[in-house]
C-alpha positions, 0 to 999 in steps of 0.5 A, a space after each residue: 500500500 503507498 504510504 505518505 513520507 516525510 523525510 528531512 535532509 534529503 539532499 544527499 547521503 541517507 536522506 537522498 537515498 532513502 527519498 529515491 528508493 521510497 520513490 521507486 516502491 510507488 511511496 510518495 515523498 515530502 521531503 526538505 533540504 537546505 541546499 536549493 540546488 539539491 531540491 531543484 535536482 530532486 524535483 527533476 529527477 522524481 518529479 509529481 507527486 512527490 513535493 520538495 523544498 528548501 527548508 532549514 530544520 533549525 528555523 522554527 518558522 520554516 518548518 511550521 510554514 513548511 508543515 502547513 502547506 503539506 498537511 492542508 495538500 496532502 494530509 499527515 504523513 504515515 511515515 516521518 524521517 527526521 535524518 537531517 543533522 550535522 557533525 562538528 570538524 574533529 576537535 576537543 570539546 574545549 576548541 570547539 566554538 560556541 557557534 559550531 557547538 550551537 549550530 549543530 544542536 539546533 539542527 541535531 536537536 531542535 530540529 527534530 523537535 520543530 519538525 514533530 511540533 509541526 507535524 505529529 499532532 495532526 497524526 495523533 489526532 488520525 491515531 496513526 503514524 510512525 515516527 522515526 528520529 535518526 540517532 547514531 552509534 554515537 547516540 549509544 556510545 562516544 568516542 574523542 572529538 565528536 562530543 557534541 556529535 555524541 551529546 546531540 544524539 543521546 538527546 534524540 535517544 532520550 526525546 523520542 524514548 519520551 516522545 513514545 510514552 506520548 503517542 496515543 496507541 495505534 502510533 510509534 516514535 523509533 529511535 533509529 541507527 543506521 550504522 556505519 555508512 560510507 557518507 560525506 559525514 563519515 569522511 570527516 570523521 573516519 578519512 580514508 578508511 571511511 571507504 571499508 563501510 557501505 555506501 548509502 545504496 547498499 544501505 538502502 537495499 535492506 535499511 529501506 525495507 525494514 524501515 518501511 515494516 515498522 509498527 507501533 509494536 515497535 514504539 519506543 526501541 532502540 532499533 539498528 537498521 540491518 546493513 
């Protein structure tokens, strides 16, 4: 059955992958990006139905307009994607600036919280949906010079563990990792040896349906998507 699909951060990596291969199941996708370039490039390439658009997650604003327009044209989604996020330059907490810690817990974190602000109430009030906020191996351990990469993805652990103990029954919110994937993130944080990993499209070959398959029995776990 065609499901209804918000997916933030589509321009590239798991985002860009995940929209193309829900696109190709016969899924429509609503999805946002920063980069309009890469919007510009989605809305050629998948074309109608599916709805792209530039928005910045960490602008409350931009998402409340954003999430108005799609719920009066197409109604709430059966599947929300928060994958946006941001990884700081590898550095010591302590030289990590001010505002590159801020700007990425306003992607990381408050970004995901204005998106399910905007959205889910219209999915509660239909008592269906499934919510899943992307997290990371390092949102369940850390390593040195990712702290606030770390910290913004215990967060998301956290919020959405909370945010399952929200939902009427009929709905699930998941905390998802998709493991270790050959992305441009990876790069900056493994260099070459980032290159051993799987890329997103092989990724996507198990991690999409698997995805798909959630239900609200699963609300609440932390789950690893299969590579």
């Amino acid at each position: 059955m065609p499901r209804l699909i918000v997916v933030t951060g589509v321009s590239q990596g798991l985002g860009r992958v995940m929209t193309e291969h829900f696109a190709q199941a016969g899924h429509t996708v609503l999805g946002c990006a920063r980069s309009q370039a890469a919007i510009e490039q989605l809305r050629q390439q998948l074309g109608s139905p599916h709805d792209f658009a530039m928005v910045d997650v960490a602008a409350d604003a931009q998402v409340a307009g954003w999430a108005e327009r799609l719920l009066a044209n197409y109604g709430p989604p059966d599947l929300l994607i928060n994958n946006a996020a941001l990884i700081n330059a590898l550095a010591p907490l302590w030289q990590v600036s001010a505002e590159e810690f801020s700007r990425l817990i306003d992607v990381n974190i408050k970004g995901v919280a204005n998106v399910i602000r905007h959205f889910v109430p219209a999915m509660i009030e239909r008592r269906r949906g499934v919510i899943v906020n992307f997290s990371s191996g390092w949102g369940r351990s850390a390593s040195a010079e990712v702290a606030p990469y770390c910290a913004s993805k215990w967060a998301i652990e956290g919020l959405t563990r909370a945010l399952a103990q929200e939902l009427p029954q009929g709905m699930a919110a998941v905390a998802l990792n998709p493991g270790i994937i050959h992305t441009d993130m990876l790069d900056v944080c493994f260099g070459e040896e980032a290159a051993d990993y799987p890329d997103p499209e092989t990724w996507a070959r198990k991690a999409v349906p698997f995805i798909l398959k959630l239900q609200p029995k699963d609300n609440g776990l932390p789950l690893t998507a299969p590579i």
